[in-house]
DSSP file (Angstrom, degrees, kcal/mol; ACC not computed):
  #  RESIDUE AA STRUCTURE BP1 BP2  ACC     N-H-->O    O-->H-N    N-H-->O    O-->H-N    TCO  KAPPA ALPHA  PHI   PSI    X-CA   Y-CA   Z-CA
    1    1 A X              0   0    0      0, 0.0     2,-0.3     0, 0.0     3,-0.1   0.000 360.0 360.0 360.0 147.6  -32.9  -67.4   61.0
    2    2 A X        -     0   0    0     36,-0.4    38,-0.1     1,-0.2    36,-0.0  -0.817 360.0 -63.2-113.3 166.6  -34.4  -64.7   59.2
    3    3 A X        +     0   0    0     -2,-0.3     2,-0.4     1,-0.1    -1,-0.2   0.457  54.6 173.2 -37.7 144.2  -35.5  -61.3   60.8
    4    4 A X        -     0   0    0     -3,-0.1     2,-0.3     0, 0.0    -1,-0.1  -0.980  38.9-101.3-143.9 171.6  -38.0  -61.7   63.2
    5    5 A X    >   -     0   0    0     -2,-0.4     3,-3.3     1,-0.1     4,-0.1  -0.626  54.0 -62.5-107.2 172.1  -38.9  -58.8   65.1
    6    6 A X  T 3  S+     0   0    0     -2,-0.3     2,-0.4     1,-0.3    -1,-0.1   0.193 122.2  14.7 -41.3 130.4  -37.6  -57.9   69.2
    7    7 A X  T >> S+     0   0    0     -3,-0.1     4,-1.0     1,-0.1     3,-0.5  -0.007  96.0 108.1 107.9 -48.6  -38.8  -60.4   71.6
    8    8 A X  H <> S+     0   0    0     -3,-3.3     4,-2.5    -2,-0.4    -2,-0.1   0.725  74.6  50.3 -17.0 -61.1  -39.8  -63.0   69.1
    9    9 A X  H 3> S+     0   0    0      2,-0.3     4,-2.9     1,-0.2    -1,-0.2   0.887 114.6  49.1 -83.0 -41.7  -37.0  -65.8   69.6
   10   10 A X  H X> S+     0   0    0     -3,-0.5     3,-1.0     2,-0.2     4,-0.9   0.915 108.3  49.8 -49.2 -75.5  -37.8  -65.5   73.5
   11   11 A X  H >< S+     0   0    0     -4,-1.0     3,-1.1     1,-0.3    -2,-0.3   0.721 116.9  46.2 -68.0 -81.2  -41.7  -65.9   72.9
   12   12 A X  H >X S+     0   0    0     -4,-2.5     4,-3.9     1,-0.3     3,-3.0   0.853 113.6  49.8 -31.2 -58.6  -40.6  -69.3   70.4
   13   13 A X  H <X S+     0   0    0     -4,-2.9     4,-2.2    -3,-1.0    -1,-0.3   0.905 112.3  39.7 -59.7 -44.7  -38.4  -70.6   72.9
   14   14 A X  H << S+     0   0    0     -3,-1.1    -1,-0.4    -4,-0.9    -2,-0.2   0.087 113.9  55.0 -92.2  14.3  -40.5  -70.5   75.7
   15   15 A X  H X4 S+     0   0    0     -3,-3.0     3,-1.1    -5,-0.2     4,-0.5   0.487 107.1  63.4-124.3 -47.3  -43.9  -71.8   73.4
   16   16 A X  H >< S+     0   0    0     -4,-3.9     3,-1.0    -5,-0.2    -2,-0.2   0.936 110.0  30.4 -20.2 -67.4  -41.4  -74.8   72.6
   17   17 A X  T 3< S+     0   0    0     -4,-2.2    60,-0.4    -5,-0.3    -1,-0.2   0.340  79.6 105.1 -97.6  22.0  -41.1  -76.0   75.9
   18   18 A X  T <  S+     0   0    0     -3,-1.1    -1,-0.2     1,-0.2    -2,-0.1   0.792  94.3  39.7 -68.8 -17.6  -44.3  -75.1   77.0
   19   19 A X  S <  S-     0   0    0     -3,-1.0     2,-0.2    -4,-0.5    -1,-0.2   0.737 126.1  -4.9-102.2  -2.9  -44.9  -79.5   76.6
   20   20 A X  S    S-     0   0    0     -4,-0.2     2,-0.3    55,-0.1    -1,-0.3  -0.980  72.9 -96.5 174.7 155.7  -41.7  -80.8   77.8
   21   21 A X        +     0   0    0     -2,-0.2     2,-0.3    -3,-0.1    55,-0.2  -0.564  53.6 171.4 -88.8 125.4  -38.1  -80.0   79.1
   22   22 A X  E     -A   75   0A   0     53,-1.6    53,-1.2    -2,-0.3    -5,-0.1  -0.992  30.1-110.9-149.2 155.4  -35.6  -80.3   75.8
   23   23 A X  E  >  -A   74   0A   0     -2,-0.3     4,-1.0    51,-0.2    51,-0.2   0.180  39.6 -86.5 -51.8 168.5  -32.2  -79.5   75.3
   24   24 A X  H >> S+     0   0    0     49,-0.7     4,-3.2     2,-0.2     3,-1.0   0.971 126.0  38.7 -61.2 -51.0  -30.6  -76.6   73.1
   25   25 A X  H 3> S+     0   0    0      1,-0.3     4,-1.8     2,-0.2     5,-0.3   0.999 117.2  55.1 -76.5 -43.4  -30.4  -78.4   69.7
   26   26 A X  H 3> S+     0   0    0      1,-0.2     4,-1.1     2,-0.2    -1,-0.3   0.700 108.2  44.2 -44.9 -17.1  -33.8  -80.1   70.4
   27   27 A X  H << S+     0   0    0     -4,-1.0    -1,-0.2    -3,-1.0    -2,-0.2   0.896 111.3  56.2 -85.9 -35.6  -35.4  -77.0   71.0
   28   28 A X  H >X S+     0   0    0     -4,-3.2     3,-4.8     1,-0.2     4,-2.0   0.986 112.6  44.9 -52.6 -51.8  -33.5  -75.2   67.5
   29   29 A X  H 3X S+     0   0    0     -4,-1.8     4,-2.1     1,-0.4     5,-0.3   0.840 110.1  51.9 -79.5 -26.4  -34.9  -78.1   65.2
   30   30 A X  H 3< S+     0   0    0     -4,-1.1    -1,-0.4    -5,-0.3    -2,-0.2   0.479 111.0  47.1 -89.1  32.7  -38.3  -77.9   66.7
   31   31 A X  H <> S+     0   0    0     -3,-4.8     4,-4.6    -4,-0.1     8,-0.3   0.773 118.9  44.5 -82.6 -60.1  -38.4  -74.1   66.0
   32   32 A X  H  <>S+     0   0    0     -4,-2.0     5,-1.9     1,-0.3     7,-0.4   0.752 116.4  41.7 -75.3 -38.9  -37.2  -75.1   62.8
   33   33 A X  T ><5S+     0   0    0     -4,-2.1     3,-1.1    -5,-0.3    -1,-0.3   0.691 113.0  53.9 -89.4 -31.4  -39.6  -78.2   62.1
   34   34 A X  T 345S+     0   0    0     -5,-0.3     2,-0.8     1,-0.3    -2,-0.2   0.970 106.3  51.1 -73.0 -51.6  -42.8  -76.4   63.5
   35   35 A X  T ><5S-     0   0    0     -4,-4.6     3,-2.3     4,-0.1    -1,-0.3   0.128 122.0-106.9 -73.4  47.7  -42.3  -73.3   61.1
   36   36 A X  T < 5S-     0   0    0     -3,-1.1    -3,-0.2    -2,-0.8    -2,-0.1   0.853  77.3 -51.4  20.1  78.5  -42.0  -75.8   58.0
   37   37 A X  T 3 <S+     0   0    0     -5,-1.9    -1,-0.3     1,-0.2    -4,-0.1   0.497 117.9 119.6  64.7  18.9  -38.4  -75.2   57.7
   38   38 A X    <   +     0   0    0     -3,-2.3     2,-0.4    -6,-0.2   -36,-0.4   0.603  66.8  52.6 -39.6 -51.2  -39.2  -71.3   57.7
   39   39 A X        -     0   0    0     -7,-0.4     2,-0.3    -8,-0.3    -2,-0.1  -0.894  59.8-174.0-121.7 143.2  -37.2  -70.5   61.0
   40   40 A X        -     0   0    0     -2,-0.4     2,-1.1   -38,-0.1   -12,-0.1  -0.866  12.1-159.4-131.0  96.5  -33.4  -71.6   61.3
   41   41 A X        -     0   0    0     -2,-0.3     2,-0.1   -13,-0.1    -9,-0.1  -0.700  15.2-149.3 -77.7 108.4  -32.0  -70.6   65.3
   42   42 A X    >>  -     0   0    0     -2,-1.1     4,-2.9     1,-0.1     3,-1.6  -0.393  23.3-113.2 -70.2 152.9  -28.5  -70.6   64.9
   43   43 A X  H 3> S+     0   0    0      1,-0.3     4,-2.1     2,-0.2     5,-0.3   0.816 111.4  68.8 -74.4  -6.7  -26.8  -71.6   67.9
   44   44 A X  H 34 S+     0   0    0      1,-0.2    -1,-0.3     2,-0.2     4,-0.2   0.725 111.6  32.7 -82.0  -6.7  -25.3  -67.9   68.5
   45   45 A X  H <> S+     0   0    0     -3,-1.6     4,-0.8     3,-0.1     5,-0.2   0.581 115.2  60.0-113.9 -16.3  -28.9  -66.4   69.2
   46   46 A X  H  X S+     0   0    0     -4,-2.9     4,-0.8     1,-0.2    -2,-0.2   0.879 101.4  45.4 -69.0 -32.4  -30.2  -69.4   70.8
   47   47 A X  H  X S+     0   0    0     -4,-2.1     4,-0.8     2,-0.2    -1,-0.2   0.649 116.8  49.7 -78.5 -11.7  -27.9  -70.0   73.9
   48   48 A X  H  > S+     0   0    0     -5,-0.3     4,-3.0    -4,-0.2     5,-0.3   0.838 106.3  46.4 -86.7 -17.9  -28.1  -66.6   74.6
   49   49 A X  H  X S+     0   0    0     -4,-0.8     4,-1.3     2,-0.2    -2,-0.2   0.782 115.5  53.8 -69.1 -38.2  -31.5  -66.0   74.5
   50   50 A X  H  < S+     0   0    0     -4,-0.8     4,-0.3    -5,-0.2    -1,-0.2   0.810 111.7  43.0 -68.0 -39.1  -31.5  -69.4   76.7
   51   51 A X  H >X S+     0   0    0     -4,-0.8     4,-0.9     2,-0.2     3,-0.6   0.880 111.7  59.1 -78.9 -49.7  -29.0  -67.9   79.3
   52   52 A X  H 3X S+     0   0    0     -4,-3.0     4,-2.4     1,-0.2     5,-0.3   0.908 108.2  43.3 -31.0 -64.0  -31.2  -64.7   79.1
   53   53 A X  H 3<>S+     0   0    0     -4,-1.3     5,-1.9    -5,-0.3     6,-1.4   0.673 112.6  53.3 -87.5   7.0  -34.5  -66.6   80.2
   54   54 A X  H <45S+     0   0    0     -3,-0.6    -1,-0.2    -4,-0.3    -2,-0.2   0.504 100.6  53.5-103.3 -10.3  -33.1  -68.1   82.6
   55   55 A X  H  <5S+     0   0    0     -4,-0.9    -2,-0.2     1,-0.1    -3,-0.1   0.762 109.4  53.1 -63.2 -49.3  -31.6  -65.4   84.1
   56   56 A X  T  <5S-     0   0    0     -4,-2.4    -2,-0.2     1,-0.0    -1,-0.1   0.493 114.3-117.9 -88.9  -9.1  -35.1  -63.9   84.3
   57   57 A X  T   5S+     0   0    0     -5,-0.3    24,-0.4     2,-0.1    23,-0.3   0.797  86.7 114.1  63.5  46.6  -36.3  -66.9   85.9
   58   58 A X  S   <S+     0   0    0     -5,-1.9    20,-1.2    22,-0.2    23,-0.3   0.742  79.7  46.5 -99.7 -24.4  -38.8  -67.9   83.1
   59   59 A X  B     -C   77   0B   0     -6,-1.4     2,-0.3    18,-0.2    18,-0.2  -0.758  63.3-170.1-115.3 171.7  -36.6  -71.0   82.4
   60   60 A X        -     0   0    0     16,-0.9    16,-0.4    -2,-0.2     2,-0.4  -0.736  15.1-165.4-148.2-177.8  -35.2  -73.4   85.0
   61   61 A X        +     0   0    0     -2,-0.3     2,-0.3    14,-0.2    14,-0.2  -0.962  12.4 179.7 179.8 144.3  -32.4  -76.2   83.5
   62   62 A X  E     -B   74   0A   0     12,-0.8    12,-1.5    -2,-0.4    10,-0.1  -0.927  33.7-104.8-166.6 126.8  -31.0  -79.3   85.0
   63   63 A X  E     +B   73   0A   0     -2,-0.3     2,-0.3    10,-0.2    10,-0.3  -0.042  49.3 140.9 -59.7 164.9  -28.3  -81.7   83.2
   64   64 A X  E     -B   72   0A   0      8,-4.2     8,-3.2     6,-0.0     2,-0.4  -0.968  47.5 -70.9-178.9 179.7  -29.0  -84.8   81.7
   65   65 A X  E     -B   71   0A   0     -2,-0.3     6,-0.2     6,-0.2     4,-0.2  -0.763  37.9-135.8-101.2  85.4  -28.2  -87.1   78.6
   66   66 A X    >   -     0   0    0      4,-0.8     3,-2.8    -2,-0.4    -1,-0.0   0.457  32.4 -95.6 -13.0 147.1  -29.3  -86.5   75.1
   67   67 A X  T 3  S+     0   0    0      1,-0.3    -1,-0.1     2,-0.1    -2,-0.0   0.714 130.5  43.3 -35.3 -31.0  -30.7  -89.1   72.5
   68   68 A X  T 3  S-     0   0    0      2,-0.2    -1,-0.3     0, 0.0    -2,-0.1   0.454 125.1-104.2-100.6   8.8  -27.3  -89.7   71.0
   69   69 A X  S <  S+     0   0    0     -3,-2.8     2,-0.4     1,-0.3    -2,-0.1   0.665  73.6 123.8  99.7  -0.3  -25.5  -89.9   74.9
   70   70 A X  S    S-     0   0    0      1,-0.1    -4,-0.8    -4,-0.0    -1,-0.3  -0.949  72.7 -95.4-137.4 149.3  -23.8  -87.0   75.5
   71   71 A X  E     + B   0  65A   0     -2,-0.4     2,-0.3    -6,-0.2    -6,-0.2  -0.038  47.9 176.0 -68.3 123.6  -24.3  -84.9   78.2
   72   72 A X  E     - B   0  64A   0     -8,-3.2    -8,-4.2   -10,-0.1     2,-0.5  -0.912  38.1-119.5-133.8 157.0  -27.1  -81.5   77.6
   73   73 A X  E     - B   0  63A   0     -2,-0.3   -49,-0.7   -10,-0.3     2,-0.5  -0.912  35.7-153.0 -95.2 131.2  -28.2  -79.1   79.7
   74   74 A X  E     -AB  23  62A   0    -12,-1.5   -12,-0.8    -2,-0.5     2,-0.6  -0.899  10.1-153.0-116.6 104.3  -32.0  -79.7   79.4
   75   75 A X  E     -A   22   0A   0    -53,-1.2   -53,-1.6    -2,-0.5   -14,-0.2  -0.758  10.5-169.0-118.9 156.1  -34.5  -76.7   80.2
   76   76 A X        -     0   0    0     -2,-0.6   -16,-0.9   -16,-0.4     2,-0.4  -0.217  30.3-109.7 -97.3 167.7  -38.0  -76.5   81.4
   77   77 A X  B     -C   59   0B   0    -60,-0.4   -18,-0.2   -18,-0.2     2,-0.1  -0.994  33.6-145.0-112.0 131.7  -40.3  -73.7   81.5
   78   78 A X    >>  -     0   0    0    -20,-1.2     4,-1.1    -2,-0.4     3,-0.6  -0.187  32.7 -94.4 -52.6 131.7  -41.0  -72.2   85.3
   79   79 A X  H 3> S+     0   0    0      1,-0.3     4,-0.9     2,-0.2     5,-0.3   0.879 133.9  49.0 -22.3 -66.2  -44.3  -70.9   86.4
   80   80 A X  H >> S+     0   0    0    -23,-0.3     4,-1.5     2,-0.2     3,-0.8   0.823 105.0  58.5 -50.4 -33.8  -43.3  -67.8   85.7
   81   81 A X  H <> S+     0   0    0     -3,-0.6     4,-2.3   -24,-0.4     5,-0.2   0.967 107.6  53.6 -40.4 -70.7  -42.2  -69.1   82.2
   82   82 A X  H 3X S+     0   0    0     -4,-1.1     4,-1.4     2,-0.3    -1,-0.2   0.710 104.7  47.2 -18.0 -59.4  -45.5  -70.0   81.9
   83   83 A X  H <X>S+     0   0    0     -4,-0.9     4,-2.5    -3,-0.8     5,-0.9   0.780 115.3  49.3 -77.6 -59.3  -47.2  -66.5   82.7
   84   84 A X  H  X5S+     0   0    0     -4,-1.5     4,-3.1    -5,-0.3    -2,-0.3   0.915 103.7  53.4 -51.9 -53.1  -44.9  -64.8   80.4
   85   85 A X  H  X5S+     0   0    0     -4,-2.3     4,-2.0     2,-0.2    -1,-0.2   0.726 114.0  50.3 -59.5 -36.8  -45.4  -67.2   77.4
   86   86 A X  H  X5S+     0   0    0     -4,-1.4     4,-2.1    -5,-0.2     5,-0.3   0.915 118.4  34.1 -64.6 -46.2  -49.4  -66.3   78.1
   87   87 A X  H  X5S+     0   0    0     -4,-2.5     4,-3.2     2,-0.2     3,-0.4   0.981 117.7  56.2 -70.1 -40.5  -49.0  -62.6   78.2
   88   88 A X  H  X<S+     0   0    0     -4,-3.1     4,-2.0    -5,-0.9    -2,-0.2   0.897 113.3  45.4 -30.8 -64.8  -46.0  -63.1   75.3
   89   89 A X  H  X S+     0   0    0     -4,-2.0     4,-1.7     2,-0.2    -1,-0.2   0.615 109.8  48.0 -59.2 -45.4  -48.9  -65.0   73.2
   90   90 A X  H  X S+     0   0    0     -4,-2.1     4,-2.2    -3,-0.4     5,-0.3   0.878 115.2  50.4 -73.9 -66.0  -52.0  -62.5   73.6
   91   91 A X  H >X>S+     0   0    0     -4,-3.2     3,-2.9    -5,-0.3     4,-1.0   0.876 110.5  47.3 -33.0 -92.0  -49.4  -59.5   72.6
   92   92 A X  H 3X5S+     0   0    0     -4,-2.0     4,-1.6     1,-0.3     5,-0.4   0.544 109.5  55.2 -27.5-102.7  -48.2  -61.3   69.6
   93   93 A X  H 3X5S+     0   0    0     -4,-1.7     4,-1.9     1,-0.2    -1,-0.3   0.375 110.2  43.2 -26.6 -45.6  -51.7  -61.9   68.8
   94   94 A X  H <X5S+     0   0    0     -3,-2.9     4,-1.2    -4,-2.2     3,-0.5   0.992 112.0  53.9 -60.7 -82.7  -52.7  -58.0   68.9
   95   95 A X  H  X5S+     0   0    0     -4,-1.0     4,-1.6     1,-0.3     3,-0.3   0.848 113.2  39.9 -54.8 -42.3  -49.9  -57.0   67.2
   96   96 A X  H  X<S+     0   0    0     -4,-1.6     4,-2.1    -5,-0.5     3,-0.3   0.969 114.3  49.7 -65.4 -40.2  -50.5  -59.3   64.3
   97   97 A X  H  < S+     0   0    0     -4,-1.9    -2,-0.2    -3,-0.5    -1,-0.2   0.808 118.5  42.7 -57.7 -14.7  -54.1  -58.8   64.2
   98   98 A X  H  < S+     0   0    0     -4,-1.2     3,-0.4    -3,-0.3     4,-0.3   0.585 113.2  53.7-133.4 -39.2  -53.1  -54.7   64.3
   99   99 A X  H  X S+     0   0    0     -4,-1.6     4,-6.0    -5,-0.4    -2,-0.2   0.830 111.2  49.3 -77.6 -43.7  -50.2  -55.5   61.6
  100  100 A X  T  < S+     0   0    0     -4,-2.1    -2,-0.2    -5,-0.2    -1,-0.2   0.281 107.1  48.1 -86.2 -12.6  -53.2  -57.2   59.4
  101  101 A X  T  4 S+     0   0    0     -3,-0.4     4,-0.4    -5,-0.1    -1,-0.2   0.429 114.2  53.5-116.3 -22.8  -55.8  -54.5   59.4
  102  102 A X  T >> S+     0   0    0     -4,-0.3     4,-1.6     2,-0.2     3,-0.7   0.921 111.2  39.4 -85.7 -60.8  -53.0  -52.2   58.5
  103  103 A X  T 3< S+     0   0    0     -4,-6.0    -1,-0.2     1,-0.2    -3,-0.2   0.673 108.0  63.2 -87.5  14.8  -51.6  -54.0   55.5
  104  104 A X  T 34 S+     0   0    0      1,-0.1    -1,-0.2     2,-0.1    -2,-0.2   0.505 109.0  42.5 -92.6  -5.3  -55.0  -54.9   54.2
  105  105 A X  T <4        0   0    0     -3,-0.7    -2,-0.2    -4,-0.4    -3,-0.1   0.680 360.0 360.0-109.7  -9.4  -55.7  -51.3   53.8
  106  106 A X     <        0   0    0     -4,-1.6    -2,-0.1     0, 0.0    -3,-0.1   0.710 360.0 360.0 -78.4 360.0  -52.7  -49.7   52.3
């Protein structure tokens, strides 16, 4: 993955599953497929960042069986997940729009 700045990879993960409960490598490759092959989540910042939001109780996770058969932990986003991913989204919006006025004038 290339730099993204603090906070990002939560705010992805949690706009991922904002349609539907998927597993760890399902969530990297549609990170990876949504930014046209832009963003690459290596698995050493994605499961913690997964262990992280789940901690916080923005994600919730329940086992189950992957497309190929073998057993993933499959997580959802929580109400709270939910509320966070809104306020997450509206930031990130300011801060680009605010990023964008900035470098169109230097």
């Amino acid at each position: 993955m290339g730099d993204l700045l603090p906070g990002t990879l939560d705010m992805l993960i949690l706009k991922t599953l904002g349609r539907r409960a998927m597993h760890g490598y399902a969530i990297s490759e549609k990170i990876f497929e949504a930014s046209e092959e832009d963003l690459r989540v290596e698995e050493g910042a994605l499961y913690p960042a997964l262990h992280r939001l789940e901690l916080k109780g923005l994600l919730g996770s329940e086992w189950g069986v992957s497309e190929n058969n073998r057993r993933a932990k499959y997580y959802r986003l929580t109400p709270a997940g939910r509320k966070a991913l809104a306020a997450e989204a509206e930031r990130w919006t300011r801060m680009s729009v605010a990023i964008g006025r900035v470098m169109g004038t230097a």
